[in-house]
Kinemage of the C-alpha trace (Angstrom):
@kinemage 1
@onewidth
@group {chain A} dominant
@subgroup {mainchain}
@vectorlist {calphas} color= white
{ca unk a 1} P 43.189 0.191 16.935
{ca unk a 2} L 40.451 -1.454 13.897
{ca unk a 3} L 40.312 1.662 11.399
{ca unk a 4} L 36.103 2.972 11.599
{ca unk a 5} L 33.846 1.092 9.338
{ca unk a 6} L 30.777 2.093 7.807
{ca unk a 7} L 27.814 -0.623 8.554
{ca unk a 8} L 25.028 1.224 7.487
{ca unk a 9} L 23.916 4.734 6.419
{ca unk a 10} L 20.519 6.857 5.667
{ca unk a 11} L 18.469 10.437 5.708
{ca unk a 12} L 16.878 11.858 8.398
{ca unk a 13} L 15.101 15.258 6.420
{ca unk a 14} L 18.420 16.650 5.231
{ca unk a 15} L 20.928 14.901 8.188
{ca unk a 16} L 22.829 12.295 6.835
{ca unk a 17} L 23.233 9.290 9.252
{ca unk a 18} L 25.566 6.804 9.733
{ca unk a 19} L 26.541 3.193 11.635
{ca unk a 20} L 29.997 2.589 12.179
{ca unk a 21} L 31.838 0.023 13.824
{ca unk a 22} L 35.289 0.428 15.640
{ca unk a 23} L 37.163 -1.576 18.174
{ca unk a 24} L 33.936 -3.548 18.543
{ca unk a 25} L 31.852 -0.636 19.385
{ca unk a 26} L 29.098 1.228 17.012
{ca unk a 27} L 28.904 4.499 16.969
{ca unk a 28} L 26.081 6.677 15.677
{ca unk a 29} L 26.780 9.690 13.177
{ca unk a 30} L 24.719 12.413 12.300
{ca unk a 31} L 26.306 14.689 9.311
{ca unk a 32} L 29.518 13.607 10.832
{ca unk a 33} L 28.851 14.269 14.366
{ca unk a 34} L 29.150 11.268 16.963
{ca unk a 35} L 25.953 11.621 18.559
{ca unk a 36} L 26.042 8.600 20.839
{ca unk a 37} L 27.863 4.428 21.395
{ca unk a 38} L 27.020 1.558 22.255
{ca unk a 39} L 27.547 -2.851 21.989
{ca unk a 40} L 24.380 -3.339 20.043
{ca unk a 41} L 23.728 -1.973 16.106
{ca unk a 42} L 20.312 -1.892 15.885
{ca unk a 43} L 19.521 0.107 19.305
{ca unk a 44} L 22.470 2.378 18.221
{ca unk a 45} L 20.974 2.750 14.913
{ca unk a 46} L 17.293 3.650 16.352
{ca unk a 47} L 18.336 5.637 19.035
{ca unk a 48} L 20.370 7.662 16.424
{ca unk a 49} L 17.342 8.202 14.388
{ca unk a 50} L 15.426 9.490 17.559
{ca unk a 51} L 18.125 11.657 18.629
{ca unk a 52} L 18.506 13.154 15.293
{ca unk a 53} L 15.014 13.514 14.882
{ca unk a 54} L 15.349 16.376 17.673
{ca unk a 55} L 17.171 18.433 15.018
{ca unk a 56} L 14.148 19.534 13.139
{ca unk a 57} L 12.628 22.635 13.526
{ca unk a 58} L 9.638 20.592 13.866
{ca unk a 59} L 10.229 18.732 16.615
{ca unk a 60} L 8.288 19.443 19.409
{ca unk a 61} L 8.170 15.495 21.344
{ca unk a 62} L 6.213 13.886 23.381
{ca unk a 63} L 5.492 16.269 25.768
{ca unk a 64} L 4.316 18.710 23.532
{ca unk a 65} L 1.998 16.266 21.310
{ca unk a 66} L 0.772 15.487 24.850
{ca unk a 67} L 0.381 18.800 25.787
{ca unk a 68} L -1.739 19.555 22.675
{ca unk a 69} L -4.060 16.543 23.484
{ca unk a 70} L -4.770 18.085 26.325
{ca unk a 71} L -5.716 21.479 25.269
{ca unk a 72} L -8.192 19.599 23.277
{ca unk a 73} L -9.559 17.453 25.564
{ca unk a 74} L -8.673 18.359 29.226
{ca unk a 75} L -9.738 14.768 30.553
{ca unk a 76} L -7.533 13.075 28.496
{ca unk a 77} L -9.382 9.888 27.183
{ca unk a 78} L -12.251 10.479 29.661
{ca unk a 79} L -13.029 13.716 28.123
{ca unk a 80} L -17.107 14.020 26.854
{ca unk a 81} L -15.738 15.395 23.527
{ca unk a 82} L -12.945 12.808 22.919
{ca unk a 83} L -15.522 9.473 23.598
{ca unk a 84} L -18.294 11.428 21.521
{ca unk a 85} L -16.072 12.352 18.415
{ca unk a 86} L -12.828 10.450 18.335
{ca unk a 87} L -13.548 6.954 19.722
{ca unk a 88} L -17.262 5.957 20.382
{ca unk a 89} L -18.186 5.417 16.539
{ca unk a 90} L -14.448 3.380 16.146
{ca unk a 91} L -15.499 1.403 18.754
{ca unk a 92} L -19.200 0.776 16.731
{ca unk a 93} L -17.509 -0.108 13.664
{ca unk a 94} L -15.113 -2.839 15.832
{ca unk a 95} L -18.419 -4.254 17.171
{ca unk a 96} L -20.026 -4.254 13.637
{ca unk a 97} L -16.904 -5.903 12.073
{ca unk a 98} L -16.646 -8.676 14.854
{ca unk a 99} L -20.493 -9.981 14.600
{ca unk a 100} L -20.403 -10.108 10.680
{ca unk a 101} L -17.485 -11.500 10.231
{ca unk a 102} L -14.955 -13.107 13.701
{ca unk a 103} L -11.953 -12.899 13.287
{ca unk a 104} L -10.960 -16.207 13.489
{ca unk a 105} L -13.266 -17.457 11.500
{ca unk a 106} L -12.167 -14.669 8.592
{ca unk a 107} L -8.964 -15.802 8.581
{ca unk a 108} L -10.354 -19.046 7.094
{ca unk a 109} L -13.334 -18.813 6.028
{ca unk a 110} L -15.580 -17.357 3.201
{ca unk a 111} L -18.792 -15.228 2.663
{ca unk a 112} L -18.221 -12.458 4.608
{ca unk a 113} L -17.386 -9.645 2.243
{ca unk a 114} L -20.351 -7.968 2.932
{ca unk a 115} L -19.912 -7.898 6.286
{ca unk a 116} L -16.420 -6.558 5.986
{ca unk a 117} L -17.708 -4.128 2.879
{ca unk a 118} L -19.831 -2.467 5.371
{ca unk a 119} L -17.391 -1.954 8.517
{ca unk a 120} L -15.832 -0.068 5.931
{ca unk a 121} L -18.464 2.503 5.950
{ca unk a 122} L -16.288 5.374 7.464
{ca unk a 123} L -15.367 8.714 7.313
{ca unk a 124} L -11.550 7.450 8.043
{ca unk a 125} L -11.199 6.539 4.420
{ca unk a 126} L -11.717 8.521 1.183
{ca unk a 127} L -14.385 8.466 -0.911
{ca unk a 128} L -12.205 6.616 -3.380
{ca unk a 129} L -10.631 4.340 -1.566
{ca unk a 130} L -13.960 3.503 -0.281
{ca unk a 131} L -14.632 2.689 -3.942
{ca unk a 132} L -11.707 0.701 -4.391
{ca unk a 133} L -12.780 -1.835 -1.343
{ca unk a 134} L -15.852 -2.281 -2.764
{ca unk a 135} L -14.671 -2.981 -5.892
{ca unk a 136} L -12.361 -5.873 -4.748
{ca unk a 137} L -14.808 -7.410 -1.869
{ca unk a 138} L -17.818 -7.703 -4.357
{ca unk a 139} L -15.245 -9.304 -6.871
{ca unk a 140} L -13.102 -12.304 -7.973
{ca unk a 141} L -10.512 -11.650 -4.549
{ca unk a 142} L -13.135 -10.376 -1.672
{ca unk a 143} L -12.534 -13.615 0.085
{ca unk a 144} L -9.312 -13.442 -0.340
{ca unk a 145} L -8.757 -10.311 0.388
{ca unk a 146} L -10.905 -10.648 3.839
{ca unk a 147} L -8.973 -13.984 4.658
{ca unk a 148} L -5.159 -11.946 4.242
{ca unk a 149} L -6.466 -9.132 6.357
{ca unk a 150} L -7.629 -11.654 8.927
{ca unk a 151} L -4.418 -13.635 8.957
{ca unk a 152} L -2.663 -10.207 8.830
{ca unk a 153} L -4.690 -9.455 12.091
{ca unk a 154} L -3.532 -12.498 13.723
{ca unk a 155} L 0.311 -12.001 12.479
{ca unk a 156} L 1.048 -13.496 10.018
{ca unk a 157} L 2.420 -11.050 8.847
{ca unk a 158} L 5.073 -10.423 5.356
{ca unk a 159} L 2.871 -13.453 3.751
{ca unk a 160} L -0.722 -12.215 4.785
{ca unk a 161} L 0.192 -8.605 3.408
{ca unk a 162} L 1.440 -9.740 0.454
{ca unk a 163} L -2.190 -11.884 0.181
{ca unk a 164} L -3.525 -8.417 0.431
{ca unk a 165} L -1.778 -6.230 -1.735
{ca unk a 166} L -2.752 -9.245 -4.549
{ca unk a 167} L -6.187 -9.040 -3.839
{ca unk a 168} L -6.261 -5.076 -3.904
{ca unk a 169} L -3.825 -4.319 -6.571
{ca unk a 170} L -6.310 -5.076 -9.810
{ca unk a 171} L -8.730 -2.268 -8.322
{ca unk a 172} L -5.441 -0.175 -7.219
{ca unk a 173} L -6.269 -0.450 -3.850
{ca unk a 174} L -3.097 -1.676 -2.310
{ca unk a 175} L -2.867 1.444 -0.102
{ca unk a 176} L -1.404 1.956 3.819
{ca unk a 177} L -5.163 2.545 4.891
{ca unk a 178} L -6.735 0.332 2.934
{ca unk a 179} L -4.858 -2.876 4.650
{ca unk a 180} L -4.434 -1.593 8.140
{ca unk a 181} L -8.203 -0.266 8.729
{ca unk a 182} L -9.370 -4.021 9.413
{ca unk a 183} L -6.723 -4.922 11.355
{ca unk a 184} L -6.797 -2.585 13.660
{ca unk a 185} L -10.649 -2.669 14.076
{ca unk a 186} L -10.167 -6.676 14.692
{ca unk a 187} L -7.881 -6.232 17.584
{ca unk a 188} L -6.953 -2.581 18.308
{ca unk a 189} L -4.914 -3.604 21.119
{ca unk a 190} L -1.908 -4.807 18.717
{ca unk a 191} L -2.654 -2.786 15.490
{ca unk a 192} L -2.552 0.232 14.292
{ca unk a 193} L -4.411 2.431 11.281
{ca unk a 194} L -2.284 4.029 9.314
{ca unk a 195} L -3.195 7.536 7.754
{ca unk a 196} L 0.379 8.264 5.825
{ca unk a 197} L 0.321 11.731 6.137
{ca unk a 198} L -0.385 12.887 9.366
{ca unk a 199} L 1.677 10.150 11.110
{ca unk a 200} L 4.346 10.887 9.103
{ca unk a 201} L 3.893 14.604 10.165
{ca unk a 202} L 3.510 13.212 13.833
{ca unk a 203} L 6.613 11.079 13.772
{ca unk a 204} L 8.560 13.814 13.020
{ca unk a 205} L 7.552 16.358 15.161
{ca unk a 206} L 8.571 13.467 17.916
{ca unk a 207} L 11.510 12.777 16.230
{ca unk a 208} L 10.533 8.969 15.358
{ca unk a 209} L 12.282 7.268 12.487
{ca unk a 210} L 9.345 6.469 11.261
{ca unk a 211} L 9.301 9.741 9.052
{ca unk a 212} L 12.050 8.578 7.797
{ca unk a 213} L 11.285 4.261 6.918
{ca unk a 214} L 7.925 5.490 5.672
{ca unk a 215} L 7.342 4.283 1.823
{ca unk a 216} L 4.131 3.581 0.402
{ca unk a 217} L 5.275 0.632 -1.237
{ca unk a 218} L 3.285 -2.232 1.372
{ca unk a 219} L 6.490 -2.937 2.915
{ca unk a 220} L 6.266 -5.067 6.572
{ca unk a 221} L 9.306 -3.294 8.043
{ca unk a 222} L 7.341 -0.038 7.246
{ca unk a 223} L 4.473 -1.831 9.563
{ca unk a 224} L 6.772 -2.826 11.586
{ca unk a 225} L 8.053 0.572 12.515
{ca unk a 226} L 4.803 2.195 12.734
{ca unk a 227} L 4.085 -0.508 15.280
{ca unk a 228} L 7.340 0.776 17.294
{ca unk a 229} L 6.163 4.853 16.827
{ca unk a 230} L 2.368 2.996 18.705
{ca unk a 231} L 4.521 1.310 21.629
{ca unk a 232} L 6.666 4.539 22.130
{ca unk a 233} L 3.767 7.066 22.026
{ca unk a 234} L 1.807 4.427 24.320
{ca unk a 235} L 4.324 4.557 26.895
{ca unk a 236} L 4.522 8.472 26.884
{ca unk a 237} L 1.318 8.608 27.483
{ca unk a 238} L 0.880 6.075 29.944
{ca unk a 239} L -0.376 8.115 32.636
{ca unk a 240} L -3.434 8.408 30.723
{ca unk a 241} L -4.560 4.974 30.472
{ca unk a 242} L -5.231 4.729 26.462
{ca unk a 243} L -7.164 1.465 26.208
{ca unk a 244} L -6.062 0.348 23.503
{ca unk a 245} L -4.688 1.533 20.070
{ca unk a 246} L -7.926 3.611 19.173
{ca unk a 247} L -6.524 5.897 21.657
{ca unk a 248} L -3.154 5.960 20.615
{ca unk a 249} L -4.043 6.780 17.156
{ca unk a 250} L -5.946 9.399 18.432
């Protein structure tokens, strides 16, 4: 029998997890604790991080996010009060974003910074930040900065963020919402806005590694797990047909 080696290791809030590899299985560890096997690393590894996630007192999952949607707005995404308040003026600002500036022809293009400047007209972002965008569209990097986001948009990806976070960082702007807000107005269906804090909050009270790979550094695999916390909440919910991603950030 191989003696147990460690592959890879992390926190989850104060659990210390672990990856380890014996006999040609991996194991997940969670302050010592086999929690659960399997033949593949990387499912181990994520299922370990939602199983551990269970562990804190905040955790109330799926179900109970979905119950709280509910109390809200008893229709689910047909509710009066959830069209009126939470998606009707995202939906606006999609439609004002895609006649001033398509999104293919963003991606290569130039002269739409105004266009872009005022789809960013929204009570999703600070006043600040707000500030910060207009600083860098109605500068030396707006085009650039609208071209990235487009690319981004159409996945591109680790290049077309880093085109961002370029254009943004001389105004400071390089900032989660900042460089997911016009991506996921452009196609909502594979993007998501990301407000740190309260999905961070979220992700943990579902137990979702993702309040644990968070970092504001503009990191893609931070993206990229956000983008796994959108596909697991959309399948939860799927009995109540979100459209798109508007409703799943909701």
């Amino acid at each position: 029998m191989s003696k147990a080696e460690t592959i890879r290791s992390g926190k989850l809030g104060k659990l210390d997890l672990r990856l380890v590899r014996k006999d040609g299985q991996f194991f997940g560890l969670a302050d010592g604790k086999v929690c659960l096997a399997g033949a593949d690393a990387d499912d181990v590894w994520r299922r370990l991080h939602d199983e551990a996630g269970k562990a804190n007192p905040h955790y109330f999952g799926f179900a109970g996010a979905r119950a709280r949607f509910l109390k809200f707005f008893p229709n689910g995404f047909q509710s009066a009060g959830y069209t009126g308040d939470e998606r009707d003026y995202k939906v606006a600002l999609k439609n004002k974003l895609e006649a001033g500036a398509p999104l293919e022809q963003a991606a290569t293009g130039s002269g739409f910074t105004e266009a872009v400047l005022s789809a960013y007209q929204t009570n999703m972002l600070s006043v600040f930040e707000k500030v910060r965008v207009r600083d860098t569209l109605r500068g030396p990097n707006g085009d650039d900065f609208v071209r990235a986001a487009a690319r981004f948009a159409l996945g591109e990806g680790k290049v077309a963020l880093r085109g961002m976070q370029n254009a943004l960082k001389p105004h400071d702007g390089a900032k989660w919402t900042i460089v997911t807000y016009l991506p996921f107005l452009w196609p909502p269906e594979e993007h998501l806005f990301l407000k740190p804090e309260k999905t961070k909050d979220f992700a943990e009270r579902v137990g979702h590694r993702f309040a644990n790979d968070y970092g504001p550094a503009l990191d893609l695999n931070v993206y990229e797990s956000l983008l796994d916390l959108a596909s697991k909440t959309a399948i939860e919910i799927a009995d109540l047909r979100p459209r798109d991603r508007i409703d799943v950030q909701s």
